[in-house]
N, C-alpha and C positions, 0 to 999 in steps of 0.2 A: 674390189676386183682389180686386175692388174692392166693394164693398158695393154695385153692382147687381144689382136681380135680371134673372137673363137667362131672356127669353119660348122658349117650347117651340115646336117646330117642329110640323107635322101631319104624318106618314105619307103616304105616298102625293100631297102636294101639293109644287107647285110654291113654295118656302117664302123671303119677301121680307123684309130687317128696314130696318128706316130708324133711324138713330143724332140726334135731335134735338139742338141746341146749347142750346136752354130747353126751358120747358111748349110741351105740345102745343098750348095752348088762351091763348098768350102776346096774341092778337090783331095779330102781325104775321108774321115769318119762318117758325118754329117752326109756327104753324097752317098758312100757306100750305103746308107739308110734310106736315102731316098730311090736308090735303084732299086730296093727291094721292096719298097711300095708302089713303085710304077709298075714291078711284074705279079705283086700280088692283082692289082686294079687289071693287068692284061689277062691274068689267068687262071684267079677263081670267079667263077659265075657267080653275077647279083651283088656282088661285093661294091662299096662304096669307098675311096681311102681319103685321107686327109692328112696335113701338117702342120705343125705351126713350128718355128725356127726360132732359135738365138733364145732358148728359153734358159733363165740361169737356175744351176740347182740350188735347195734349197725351199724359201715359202713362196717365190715368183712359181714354183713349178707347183706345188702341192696346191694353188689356186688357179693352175691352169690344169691339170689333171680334174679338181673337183668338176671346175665349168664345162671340158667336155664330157663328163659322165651326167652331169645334168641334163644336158643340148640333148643326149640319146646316142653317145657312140658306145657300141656293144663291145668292143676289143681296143685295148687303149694301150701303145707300146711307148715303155720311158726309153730313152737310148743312151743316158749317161749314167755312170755309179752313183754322184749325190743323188738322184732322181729317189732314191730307193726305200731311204725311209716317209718320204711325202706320197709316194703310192703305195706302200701299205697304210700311213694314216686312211688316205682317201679310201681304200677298198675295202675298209672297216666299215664304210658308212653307206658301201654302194655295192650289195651282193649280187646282183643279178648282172654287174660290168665286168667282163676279164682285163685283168687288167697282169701285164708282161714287164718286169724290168731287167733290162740288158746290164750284165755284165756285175751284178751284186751275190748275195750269197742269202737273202730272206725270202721265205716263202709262207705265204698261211694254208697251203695246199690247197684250198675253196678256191678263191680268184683271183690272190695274185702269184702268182709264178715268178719265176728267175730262168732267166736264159743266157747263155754264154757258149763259146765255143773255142774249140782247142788254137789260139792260134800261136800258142807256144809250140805245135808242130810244125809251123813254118817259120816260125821265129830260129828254132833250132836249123831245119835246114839254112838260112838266109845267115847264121850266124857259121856252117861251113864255106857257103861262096864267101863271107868275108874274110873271113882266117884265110883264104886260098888265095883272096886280092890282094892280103897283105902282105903274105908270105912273099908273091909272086915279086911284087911292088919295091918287096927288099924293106919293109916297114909293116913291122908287127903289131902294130897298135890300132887299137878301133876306140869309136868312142858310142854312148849312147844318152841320147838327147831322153830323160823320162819328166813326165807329165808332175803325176803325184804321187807320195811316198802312202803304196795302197800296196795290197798284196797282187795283183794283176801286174805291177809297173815291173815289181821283183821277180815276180813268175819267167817273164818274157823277157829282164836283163839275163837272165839265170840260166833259161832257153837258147839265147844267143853264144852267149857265154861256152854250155857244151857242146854247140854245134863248131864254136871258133877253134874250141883245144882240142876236139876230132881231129883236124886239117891239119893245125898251127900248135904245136906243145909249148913255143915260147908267145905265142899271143896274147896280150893283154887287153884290159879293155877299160876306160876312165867313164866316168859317171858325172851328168852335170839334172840336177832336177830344177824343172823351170814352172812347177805349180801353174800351171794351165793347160788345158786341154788344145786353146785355139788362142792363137795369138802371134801371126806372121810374123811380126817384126820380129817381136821374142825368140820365137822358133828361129829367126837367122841371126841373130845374135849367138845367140847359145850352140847352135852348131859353127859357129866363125869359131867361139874361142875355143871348142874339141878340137879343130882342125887346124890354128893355130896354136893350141898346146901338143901337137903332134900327132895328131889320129890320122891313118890312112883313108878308114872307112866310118864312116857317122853312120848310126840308126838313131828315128826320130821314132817317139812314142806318142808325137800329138798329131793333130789334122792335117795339115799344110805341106806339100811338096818343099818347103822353103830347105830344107837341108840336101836335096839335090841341089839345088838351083845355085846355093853356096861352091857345093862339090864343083859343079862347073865353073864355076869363078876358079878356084883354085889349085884346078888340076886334079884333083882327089877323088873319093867317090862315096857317094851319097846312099843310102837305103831307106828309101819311102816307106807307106803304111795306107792301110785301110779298104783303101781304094784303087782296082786295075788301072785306073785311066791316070794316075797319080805318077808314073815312071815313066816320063814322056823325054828328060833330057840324055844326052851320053855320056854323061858321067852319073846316070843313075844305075847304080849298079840291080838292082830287083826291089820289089815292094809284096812283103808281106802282105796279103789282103783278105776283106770278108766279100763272100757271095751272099750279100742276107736273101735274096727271093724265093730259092726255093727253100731254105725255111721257115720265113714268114708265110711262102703259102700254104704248106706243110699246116703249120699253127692255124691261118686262119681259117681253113676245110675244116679241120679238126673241133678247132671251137663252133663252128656250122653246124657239123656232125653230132658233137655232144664227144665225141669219142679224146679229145685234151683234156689232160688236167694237170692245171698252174700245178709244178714244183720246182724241182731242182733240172731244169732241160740243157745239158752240158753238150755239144756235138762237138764229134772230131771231122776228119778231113774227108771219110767215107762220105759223108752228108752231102757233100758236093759244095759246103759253107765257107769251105775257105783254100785260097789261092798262094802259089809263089808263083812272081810274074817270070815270065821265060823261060816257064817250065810248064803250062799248063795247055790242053789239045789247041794249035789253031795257031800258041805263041812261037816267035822266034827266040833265041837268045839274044840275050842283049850285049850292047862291045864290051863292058865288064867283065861279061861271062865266055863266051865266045874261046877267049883264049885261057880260059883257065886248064889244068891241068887236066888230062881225061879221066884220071884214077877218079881225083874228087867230082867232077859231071856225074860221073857214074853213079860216085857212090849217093850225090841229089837224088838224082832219078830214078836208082832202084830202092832209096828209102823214103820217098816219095808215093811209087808202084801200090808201096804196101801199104802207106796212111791212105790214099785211097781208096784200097782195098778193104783197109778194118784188119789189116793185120799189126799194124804199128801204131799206136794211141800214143794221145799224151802221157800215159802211164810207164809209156816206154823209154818216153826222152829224160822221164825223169825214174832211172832203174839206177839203182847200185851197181859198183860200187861209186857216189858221188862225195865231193872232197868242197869245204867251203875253202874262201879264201884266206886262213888265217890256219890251215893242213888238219880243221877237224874232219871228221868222218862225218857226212851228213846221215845218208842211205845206206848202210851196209850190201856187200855184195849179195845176191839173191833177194832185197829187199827192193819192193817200189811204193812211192807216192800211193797215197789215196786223195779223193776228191778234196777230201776236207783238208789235206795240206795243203794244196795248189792254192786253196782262193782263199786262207785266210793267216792271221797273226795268231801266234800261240796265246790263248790254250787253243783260240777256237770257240766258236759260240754254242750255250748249253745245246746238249742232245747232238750235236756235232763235232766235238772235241778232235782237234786233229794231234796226229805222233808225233811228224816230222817239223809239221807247219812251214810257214813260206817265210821266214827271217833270219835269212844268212844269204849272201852270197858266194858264186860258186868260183873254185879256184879262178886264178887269172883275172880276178876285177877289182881295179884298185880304189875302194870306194868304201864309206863306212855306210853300216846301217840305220835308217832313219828311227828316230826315236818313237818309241811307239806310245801314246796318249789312250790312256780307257777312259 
């Protein structure tokens, strides 16, 4: 067994665990999870939650998943991508556990599920405030800090990417991957040298505010992730984020009810799941934003209106006609994405085979593609 301690269940409740990839209180990913467990615990009745943090993917996690399905928790949430193939091991051996993993693309349709959600639609708008900071700023280039070479990191450079050449038709954008999820020092490291190889604007694709906190050191501007509370400095220009609570409680009614069933659970911005900060009911803008041009605010906010309305999906951000960076045609005009391009590498796994698939980048990013390993 691994030298975590595994939390106790309550009797008589409805008994929730969540598997964190950092601290609970990391200021990006990790916390955005834990807020969505404090408001399932505030706002489904009888419900019990639980957590255990800093768990690494891999076998430390597939024998912490076992040991809470033993202890007795009924609904068991992984919250990193390795997580993915250690709880379909474990949900082979434990039918009557639901068991959720975040942000993969495997399901056995029985009990474990796959859940994710659009946040390449605020990825896309964050990446027009940044083409419009740069533009402004008199310095076209942006950079973006990504994790791991997965089809989610490329989705959401690629997202950025078309939101920047809306604004900015000479905007580019440089690539630095730093193979970690959570790792402050790394994180400001790697956003130092984006922003002294020449980036205006940085976006970070791991936990840690650490790339504003850079920006303000050097006069620049920074674009957080994950979490609202994560864009606290003035040179944070916004922070992409996830609202997980009300669909964690969404999920865990549902698994109560009987009325869930684990598959493919993709939400867009309709869901109420996901955020751009200084734009959402209650926010102000932020000094980044503030003085941006009104054409581009505008054009935020009215295609904003419509993601969460359910009139603009991810399927939109990703329409034809789109162009990789090396002048092929990805998308033809009148063509768009389907599911199974967005989250995986070509072909695509059996019975899911995607067209398009997610390995290319999209004009304006000067970076090569990560080699892909079957």
């Amino acid at each position: 067994m691994t030298g975590f301690q595994i939390p106790d269940i309550e009797q008589g409740k409805f008994n929730v665990a969540f598997v964190l990839i950092g601290p609970h209180d990391d200021g990006g990913w990790s916390q955005a999870h834990y807020e969505g467990l404090v408001y399932v615990q505030e706002k489904v009745p009888n419900v019990h939650t639980a957590y255990i943090e800093n768990v690494p993917e891999g076998a430390d996690s597939e024998q912490v998943f076992r040991s809470l399905a033993r202890k007795g928790f009924n609904l068991i949430f992984g919250t990193s991508f390795g997580y993915m193939d250690p709880m379909a091991t474990v949900a082979e051996e434990f039918p009557d556990v639901i068991f959720i993993h975040i942000s993969g693309y495997k399901s056995n349709q029985k009990n474990f599920g796959n859940l994710f959600g659009a946040m390449e639609d605020m990825k896309y708008l964050a990446g027009m405030l940044a083409g419009a900071r740069a533009k402004l700023d008199g310095n076209p280039k942006i950079g973006y800090m990504a994790t791991f070479p997965i089809p989610e990191e490329i989705r959401l450079g690629n997202a950025i990417a078309l939101g920047m050449r809306k604004v900015c038709s000479d905007c580019t954008m440089d690539v630095r991957w730093i193979n970690t999820w959570h790792d402050p020092v790394l994180e400001k490291e790697a956003a130092a040298s984006l922003f002294d190889a020449g980036a205006q604007v940085v976006f970070t694709g791991a936990d840690t505010p650490a790339v504003a906190d850079v920006a303000q050191e050097k006069g620049k501007w920074g674009v957080t992730y994950d979490w609202s509370g994560s864009c606290k400095v003035e040179h944070c220009l916004t922070a992409p984020y996830w609202n997980w609570g009300p669909v964690y409680a969404k999920i865990t009614q549902g698994v109560i009810d009987g009325t869930y069933k684990p598959g493919w659970d993709y939400f867009d911005a309709d869901s109420g799941g996901l955020g751009l900060f200084g734009f959402m009911e209650g926010q102000e803008l932020t000094m980044g934003e503030k003085d941006l041009p009104a054409e581009v605010l505008t054009l935020v906010k009215d295609t904003l209106a419509k993601m969460l309305a359910g009139q603009f999906t991810r399927f939109d951000v990703f329409s034809g006609p789109i162009k990789d960076n090396q002048g092929n045609i990805i998308v033809p005009e009148g063509e768009k994405f389907q599911q199974a391009d967005l989250d995986q590498f070509p072909p695509g796994a059996p019975g899911l085979e995607c067209k398009y698939c997610m390995y290319w980048w999209a004009e304006g990013i000067n970076a090569e593609l990560p080699k892909l390993t079957q």
